[in-house]
VEXDOLUM-745981 format. One line per field, with one value per residue (C-alpha): residue number from 1; residue in one letter; x negated, y, z negated. Coordinates in pm, 1 decimal. Example, Ala and Ser with C-alpha at 12.3 -4.5 7.8 and 13.67 -1.06 7.14 Angstrom:
BEGIN
i: (1;2);
aa: (A;S);
x: (-1230.0;-1367.0);
y: (-450.0;-106.0);
z: (-780.0;-714.0);
***
This chain:
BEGIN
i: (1;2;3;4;5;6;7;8;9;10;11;12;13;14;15;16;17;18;19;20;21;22;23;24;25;26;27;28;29;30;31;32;33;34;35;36;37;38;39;40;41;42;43;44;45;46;47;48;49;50;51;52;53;54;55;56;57;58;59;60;61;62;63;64;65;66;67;68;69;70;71;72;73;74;75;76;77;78;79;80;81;82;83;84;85;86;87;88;89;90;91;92;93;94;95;96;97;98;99;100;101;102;103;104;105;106;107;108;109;110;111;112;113;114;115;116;117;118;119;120;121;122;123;124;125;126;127;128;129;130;131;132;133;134;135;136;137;138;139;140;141;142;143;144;145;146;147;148;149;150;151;152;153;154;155;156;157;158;159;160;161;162;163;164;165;166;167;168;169;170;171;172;173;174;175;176;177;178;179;180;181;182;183;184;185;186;187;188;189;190;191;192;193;194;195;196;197;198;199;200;201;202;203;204;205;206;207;208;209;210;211;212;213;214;215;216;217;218;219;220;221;222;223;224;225;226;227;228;229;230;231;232;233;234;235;236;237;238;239;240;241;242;243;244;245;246;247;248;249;250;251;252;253;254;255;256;257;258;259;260;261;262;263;264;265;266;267;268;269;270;271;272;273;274;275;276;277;278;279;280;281;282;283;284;285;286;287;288;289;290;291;292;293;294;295;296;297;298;299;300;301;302;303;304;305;306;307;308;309;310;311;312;313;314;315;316;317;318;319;320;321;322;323;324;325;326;327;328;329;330;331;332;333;334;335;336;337;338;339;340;341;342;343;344;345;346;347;348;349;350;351;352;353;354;355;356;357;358;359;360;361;362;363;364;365;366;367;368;369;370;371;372;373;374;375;376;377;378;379;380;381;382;383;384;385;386;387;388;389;390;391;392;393;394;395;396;397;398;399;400;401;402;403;404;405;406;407;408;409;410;411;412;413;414;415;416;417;418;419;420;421;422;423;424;425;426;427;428;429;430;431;432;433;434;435;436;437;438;439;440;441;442;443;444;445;446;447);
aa: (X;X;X;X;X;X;X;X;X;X;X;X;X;X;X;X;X;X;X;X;X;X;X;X;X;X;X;X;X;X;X;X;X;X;X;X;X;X;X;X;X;X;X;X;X;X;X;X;X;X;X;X;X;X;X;X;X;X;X;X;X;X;X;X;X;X;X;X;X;X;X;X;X;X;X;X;X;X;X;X;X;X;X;X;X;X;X;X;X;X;X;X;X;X;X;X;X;X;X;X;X;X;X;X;X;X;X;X;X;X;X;X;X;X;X;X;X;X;X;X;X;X;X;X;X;X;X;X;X;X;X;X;X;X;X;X;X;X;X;X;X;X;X;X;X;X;X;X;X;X;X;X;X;X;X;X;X;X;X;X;X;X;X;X;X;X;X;X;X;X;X;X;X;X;X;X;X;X;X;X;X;X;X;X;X;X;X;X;X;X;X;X;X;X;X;X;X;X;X;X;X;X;X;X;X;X;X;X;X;X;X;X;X;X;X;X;X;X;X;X;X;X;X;X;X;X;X;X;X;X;X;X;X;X;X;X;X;X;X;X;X;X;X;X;X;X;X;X;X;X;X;X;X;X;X;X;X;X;X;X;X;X;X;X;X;X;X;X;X;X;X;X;X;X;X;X;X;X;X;X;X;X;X;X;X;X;X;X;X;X;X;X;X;X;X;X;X;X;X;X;X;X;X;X;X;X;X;X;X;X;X;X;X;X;X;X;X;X;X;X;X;X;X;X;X;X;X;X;X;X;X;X;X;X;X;X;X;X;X;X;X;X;X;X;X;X;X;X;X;X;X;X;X;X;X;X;X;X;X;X;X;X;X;X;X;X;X;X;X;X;X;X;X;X;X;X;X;X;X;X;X;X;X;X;X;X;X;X;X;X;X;X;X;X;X;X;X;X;X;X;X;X;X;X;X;X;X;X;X;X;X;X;X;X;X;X;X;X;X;X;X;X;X;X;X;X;X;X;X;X;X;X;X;X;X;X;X;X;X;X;X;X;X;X;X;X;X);
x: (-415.0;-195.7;122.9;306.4;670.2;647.7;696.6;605.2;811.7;858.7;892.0;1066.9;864.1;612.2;580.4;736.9;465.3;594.0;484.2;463.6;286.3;212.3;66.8;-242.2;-442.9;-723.4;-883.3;-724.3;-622.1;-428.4;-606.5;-985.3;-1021.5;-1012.4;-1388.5;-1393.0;-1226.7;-1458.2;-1706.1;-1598.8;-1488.0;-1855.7;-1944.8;-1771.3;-1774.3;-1375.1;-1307.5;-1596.2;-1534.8;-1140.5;-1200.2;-1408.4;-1120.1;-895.4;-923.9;-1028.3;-1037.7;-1060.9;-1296.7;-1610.0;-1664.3;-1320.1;-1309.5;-1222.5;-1108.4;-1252.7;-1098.4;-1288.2;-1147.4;-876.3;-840.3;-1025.0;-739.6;-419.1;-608.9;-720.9;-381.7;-171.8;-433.6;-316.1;46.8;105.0;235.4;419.2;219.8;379.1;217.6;-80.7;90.7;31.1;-283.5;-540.6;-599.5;-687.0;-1020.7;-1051.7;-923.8;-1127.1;-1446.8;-1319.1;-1372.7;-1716.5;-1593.8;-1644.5;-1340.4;-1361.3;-1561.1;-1502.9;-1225.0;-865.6;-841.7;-576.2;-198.6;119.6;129.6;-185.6;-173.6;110.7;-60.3;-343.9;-64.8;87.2;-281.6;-343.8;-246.8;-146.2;-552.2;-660.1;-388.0;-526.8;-911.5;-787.2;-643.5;-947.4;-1150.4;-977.8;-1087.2;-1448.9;-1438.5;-1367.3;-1613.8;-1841.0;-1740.5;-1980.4;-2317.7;-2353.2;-2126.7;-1923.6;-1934.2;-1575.0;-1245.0;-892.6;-659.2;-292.8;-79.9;295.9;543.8;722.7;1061.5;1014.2;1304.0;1352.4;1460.9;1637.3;1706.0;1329.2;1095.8;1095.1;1356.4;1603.2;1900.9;1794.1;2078.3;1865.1;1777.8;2110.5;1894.5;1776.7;1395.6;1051.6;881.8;507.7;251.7;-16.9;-290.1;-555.3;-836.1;-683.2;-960.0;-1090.3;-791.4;-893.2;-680.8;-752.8;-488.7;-171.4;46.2;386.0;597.0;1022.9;1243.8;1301.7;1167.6;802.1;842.3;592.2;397.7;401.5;209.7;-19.7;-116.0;-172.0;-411.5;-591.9;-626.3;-778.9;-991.8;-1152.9;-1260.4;-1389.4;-1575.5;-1793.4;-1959.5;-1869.1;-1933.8;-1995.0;-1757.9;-1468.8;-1166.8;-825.3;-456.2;-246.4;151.2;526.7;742.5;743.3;425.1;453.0;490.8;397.6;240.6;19.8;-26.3;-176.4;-382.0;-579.1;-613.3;-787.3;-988.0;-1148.7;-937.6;-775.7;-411.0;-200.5;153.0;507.7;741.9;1130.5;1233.4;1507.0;1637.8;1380.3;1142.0;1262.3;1335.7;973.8;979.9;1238.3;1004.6;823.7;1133.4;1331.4;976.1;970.2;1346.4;1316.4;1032.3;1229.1;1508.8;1351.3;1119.0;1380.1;1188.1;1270.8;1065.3;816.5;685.0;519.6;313.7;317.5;205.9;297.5;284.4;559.1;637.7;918.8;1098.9;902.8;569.9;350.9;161.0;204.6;61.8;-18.2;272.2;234.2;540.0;602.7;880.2;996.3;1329.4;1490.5;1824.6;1958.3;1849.1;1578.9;1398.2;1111.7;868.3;643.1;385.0;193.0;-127.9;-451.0;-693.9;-735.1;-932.1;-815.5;-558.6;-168.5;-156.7;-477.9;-334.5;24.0;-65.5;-473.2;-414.9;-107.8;51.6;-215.5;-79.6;159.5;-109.9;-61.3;299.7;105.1;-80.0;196.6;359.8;55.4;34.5;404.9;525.8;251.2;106.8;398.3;326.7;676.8;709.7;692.3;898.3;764.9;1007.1;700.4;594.0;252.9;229.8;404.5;126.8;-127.8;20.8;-29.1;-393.9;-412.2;-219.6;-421.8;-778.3;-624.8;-594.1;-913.4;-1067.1;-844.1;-983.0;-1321.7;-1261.7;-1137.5;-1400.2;-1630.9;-1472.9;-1662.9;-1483.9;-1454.0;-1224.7;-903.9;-837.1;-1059.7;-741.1;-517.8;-243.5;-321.8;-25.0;-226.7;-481.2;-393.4;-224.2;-542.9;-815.6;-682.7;-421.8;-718.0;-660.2;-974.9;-1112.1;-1272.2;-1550.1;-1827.5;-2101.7;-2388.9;-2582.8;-2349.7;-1985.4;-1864.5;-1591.9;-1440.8;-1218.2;-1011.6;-1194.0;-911.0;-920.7;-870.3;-1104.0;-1371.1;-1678.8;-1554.4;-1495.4;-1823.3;-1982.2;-1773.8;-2011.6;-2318.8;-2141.3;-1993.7;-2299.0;-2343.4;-2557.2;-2914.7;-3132.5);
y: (2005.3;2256.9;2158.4;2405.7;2283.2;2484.9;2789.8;3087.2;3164.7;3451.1;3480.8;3771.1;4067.5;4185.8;4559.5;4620.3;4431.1;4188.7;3813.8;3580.8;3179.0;2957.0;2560.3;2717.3;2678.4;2455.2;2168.2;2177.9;1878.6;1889.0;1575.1;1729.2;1499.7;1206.4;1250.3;1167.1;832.4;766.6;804.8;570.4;312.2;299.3;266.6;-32.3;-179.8;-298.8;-237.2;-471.3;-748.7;-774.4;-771.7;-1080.9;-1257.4;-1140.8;-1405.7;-1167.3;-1383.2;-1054.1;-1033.3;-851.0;-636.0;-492.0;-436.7;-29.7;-86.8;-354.3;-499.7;-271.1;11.4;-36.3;-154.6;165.1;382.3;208.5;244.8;611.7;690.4;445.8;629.7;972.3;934.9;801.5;433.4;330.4;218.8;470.5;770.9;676.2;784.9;1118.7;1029.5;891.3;1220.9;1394.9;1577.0;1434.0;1094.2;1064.0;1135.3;957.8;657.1;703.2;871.0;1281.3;1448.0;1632.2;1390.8;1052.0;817.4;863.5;589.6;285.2;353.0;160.7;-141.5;-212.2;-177.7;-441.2;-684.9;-695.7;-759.9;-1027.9;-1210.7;-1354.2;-1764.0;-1875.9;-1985.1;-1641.3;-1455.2;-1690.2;-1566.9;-1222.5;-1254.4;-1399.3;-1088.9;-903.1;-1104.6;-1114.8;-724.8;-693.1;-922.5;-698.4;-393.8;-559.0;-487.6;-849.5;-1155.9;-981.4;-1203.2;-1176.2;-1041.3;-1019.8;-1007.4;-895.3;-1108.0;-947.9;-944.6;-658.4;-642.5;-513.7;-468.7;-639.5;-467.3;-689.6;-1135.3;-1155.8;-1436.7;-1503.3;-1287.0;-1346.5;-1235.7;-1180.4;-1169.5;-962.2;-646.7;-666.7;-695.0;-919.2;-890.7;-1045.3;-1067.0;-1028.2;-1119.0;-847.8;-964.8;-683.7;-581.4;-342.4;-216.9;-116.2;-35.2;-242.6;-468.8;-856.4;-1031.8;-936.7;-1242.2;-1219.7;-1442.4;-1522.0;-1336.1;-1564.9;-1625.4;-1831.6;-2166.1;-2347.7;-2560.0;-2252.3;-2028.2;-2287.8;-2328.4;-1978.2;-1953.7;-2259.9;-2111.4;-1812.7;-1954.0;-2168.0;-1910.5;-1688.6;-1954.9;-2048.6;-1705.9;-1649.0;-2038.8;-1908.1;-1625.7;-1649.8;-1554.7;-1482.3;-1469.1;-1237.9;-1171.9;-1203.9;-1457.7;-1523.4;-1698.2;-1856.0;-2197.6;-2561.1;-2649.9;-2329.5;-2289.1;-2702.5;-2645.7;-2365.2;-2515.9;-2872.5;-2604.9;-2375.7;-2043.2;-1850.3;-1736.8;-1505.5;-1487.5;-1334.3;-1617.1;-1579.8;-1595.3;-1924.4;-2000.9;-2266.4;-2038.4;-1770.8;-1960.9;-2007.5;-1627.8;-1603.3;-1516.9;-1248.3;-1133.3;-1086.8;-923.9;-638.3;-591.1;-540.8;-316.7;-114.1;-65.3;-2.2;253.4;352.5;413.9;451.9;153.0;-78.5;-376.8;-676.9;-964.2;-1305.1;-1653.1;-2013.1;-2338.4;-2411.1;-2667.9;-2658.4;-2933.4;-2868.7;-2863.0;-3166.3;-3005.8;-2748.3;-2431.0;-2099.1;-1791.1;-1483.8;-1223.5;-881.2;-815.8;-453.7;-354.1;-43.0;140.8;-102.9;-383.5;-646.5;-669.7;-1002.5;-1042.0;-1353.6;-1418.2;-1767.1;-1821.7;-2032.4;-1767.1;-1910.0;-1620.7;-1255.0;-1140.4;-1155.2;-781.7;-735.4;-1009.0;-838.6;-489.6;-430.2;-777.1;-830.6;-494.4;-365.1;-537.4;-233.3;-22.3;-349.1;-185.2;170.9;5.5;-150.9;218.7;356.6;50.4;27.1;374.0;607.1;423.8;235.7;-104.6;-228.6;-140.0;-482.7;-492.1;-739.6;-1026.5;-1250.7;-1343.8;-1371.8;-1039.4;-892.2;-1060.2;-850.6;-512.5;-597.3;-686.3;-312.8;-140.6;-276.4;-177.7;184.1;141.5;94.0;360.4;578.0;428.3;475.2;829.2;926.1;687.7;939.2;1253.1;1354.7;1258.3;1613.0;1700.9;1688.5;1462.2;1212.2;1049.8;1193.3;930.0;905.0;1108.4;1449.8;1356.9;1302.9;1659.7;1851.7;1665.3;1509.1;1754.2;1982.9;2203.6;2218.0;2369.7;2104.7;2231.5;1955.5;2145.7;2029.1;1888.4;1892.8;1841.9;2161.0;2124.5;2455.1;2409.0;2686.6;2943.4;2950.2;2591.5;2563.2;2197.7;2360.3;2326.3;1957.7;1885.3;2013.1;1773.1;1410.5;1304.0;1293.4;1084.9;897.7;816.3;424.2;257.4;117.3;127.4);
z: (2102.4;2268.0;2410.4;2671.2;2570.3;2278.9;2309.7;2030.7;1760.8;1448.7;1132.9;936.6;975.6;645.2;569.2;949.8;1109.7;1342.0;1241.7;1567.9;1559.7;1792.9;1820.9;1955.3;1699.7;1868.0;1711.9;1362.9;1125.9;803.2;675.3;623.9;353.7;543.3;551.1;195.8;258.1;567.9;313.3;67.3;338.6;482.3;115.0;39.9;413.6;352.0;710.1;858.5;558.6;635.3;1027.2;1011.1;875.9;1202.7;1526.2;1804.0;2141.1;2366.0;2662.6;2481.0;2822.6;2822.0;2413.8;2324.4;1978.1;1765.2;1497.2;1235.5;1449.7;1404.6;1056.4;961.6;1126.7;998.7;613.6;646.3;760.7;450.2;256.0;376.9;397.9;714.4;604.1;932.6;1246.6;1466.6;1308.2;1481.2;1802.2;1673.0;1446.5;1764.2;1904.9;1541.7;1537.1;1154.8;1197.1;1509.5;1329.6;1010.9;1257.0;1387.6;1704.5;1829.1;1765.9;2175.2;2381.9;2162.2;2310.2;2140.2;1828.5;1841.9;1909.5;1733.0;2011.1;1927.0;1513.3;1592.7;1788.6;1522.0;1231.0;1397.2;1570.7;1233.9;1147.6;849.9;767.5;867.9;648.9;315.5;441.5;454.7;53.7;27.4;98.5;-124.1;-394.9;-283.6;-260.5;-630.9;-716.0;-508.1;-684.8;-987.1;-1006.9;-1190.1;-1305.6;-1568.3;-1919.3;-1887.2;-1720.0;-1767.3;-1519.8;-1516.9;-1326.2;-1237.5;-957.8;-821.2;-618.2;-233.9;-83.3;245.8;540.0;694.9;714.1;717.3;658.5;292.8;210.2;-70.8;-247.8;-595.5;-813.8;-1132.6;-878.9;-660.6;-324.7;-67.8;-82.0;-142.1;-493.9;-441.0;-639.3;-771.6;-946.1;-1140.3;-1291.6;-1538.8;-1711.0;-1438.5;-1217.5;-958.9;-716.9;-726.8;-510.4;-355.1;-232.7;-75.2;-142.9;-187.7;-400.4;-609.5;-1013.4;-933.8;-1078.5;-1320.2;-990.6;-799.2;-1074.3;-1171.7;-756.1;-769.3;-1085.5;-942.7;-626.9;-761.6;-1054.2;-795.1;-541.7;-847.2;-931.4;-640.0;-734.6;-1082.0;-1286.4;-1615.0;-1651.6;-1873.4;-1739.7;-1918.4;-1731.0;-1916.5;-1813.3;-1870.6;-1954.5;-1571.0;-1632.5;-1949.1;-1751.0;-1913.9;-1589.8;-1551.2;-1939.1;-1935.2;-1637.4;-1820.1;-2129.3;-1931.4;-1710.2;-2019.1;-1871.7;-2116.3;-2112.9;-2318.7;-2174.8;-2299.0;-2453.2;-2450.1;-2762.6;-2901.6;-3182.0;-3308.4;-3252.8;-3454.0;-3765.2;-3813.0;-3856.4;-4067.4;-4419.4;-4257.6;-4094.9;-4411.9;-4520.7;-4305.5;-4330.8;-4673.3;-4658.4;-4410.1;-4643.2;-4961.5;-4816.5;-4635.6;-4331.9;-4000.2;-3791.3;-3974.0;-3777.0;-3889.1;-3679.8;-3791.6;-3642.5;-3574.2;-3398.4;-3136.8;-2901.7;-2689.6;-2493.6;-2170.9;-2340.6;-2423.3;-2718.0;-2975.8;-2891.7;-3085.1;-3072.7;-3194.0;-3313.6;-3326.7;-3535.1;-3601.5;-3796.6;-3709.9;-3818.2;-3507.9;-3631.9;-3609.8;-3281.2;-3238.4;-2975.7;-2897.5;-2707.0;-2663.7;-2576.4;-2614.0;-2836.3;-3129.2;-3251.7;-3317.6;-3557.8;-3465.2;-3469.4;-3224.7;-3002.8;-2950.9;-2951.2;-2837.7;-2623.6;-2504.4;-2448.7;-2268.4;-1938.1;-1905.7;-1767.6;-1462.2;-1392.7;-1347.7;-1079.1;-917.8;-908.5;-735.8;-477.9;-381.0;-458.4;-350.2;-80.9;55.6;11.9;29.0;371.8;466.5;762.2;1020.3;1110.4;1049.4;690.2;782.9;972.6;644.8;400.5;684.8;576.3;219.1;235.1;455.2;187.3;-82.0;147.2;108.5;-249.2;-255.3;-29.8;-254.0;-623.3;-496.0;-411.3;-748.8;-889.8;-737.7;-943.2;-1229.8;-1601.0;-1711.6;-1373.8;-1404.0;-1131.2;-1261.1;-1370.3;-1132.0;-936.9;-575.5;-496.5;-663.9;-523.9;-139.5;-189.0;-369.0;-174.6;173.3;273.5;388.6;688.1;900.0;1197.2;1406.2;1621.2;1850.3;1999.7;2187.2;1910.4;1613.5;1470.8;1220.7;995.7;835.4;566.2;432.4;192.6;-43.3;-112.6;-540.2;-510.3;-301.1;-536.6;-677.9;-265.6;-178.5;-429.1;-304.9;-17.5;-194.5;-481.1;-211.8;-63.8;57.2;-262.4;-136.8;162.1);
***
């Protein structure tokens, strides 16, 4: 770990002693906490379920990385901070990232480097990129201890800018860029990741939506037949063709309706209603829901919509939504239902924003979907590590920004004996007693 080009340095002196360093530490890592994620990695078995999906036509005798290997490397370090390939350069000889992947951090062989993270993005086919999305699906469904009675998943698109005239890539006039618009799909009660699908920057159309509920309904339900599953988004989704293909395949929907003219003249009593009320109370905001049947020229049948309608000192502001519930209130289906999907934006944030997802910057579409489906494994090494923090701690509910910096970004002294492997973390560490407690919460489930 020492390296002879550099040479010691100072710093300003302290109370007139002289303050010298040097890189001669020894076996030390910044990333301690890596450990954790090994931990919950091993626990969920991500890295084993996604490398089954990867075509590996190596010779078995000359194998030093397998696919798990390596899969385990690039999401420890996404899950750390180091989103680009290249880092691992650096990363492979790291006493912590070394043991992180089953291997002794002196004697154990160095882990993957960048040539060969890029040869495993781009080895995938189309088929084995859809089986890869795939697993990510089936690990959610893993993450329940039985079929749920029901779920509701947030479906949204984000804006990833392209770096370049890649695969897919688009000028979208609405964010000023040439880039992708990826599908995320979640579990937002439970902060989980479903599906993450790349795809063009470009508004999805009605056919393309409904392909990609069917797609996922029908995968869901070769394990899950009797649970009952509701689709809840923007006005993005609120498509004839996807809304009629849940309706004739008992899935529920609740999507966000622009609002037109027709629409809003059905409205018009309990408009007038609330504006009144605002004025003669003379009140700052008062809102009022109301109901109706609409059809518009694209549909072929009448469906329910739902408004929010609030009047303000600005004026009168309506909201609809449209969807296939025929129970609940109009109030509980706007704001308990419908609004809820804003916590699906938070995820986003914590997916693209704090581990990187939108680096997408293979020439290849396919290789790009790959680094999704990594990015999204490291989401979920990193959920399952604050899953693992009891409620009362603060971090509990911590973004995975705080909590790479207060529980990953560990310095450690690395020692291998003989007959063991001693990690020595700092003794002024402020997590050290909620640290100390992780592994045996993170302990593999079973036998």
């Amino acid at each position: 770990m020492t390296d002879d080009n550099l040479l010691p340095f100072s710093f300003p002196a302290v109370r007139s002693k002289k303050v010298t360093a040097a890189f001669d530490g020894g076996r030390i890592t910044s990333d301690g906490g890596v450990m954790l994620l090994a931990m919950a990695e091993r626990r969920l078995g991500i890295a084993d379920r996604l490398a089954r999906c990867f075509p590996d036509d190596r010779d078995p005798m000359r194998i030093v990385h397998t696919r798990a290997d390596m899969i385990r490397a690039r999401i420890h370090a996404i899950a750390c901070g180091y989103e680009d390939a290249d880092d691992l350069d650096f990363l492979r000889t790291d006493p912590a990232f070394k043991l992180a992947c089953g291997r002794l951090p002196e004697t154990g062989v160095d882990l993957c480097s960048q040539p060969t993270l890029s040869r495993l993005e781009n080895a995938p086919a189309l088929k084995d990129a859809i089986g890869l999305t795939y697993a990510l699906v089936d690990q959610w469904m893993a993450s329940y201890d039985r079929e749920p009675a029901s779920v509701v998943l947030d479906i949204d698109d984000t804006c990833d800018v392209a770096h370049g005239h890649q695969q897919l890539s688009l000028f979208n006039a609405h964010y000023d860029e040439r880039c992708f618009l990826p599908i995320h799909v979640y579990d937002t009660e439970r902060s989980r990741p479903v599906a993450v699908v790349l795809r063009p920057g470009k508004t999805p159309g009605g056919v393309e939506v409904r392909a990609h509920l069917r797609r996922l309904v029908r995968h869901i339900r070769k394990r899950w037949a009797k649970t009952r599953i509701t689709f809840r988004g923007d006005g993005h989704y609120a498509r004839p063709e996807a809304m009629a293909w849940c309706e004739d395949n008992g899935v529920d929907y609740i999507f966000g309706l622009p609002g037109t003219k027709p629409l809003s003249r059905k409205v018009d009593g309990k408009a007038d209603e609330v504006r009144v009320q605002r004025a003669v109370e003379h009140r700052d905001v008062v809102r009022g829901y109301a109901e109706t049947r609409h059809r518009a020229k694209s549909w072929d049948r009448e469906r329910r919509a739902v408004a929010r309608i609030e009047a303000t000192a600005l004026g009168l502001d309506i909201r609809f939504v449209v969807t296939n519930l025929e129970h609940g209130s109009p109030e509980w289906i706007y704001d308990s239902l419908y609004c809820a999907r804003g916590q699906a934006e938070n995820l986003i944030k914590l997916h693209k924003t704090q581990l990187a997802s939108d680096r997408t910057s293979c020439r290849s579409a396919i290789a790009n979907q790959v680094r999704l489906v990594l990015h999204t494994a490291a989401y979920w090494l990193m959920l399952t590590v604050r899953d693992a923090i009891p409620k009362q701690r603060d971090l509990a509910k911590a973004e995975f920004t705080t909590l790479r910096l207060r529980l990953l970004k560990i310095a450690a002294r690395v020692v291998e004996t003989a007959s063991r492997v001693r990690l020595a973390f700092a003794a002024c560490h402020p997590e050290a007693d909620l640290f100390a407690g992780l592994p045996g919460a993170l302990a593999p489930l079973g036998p």
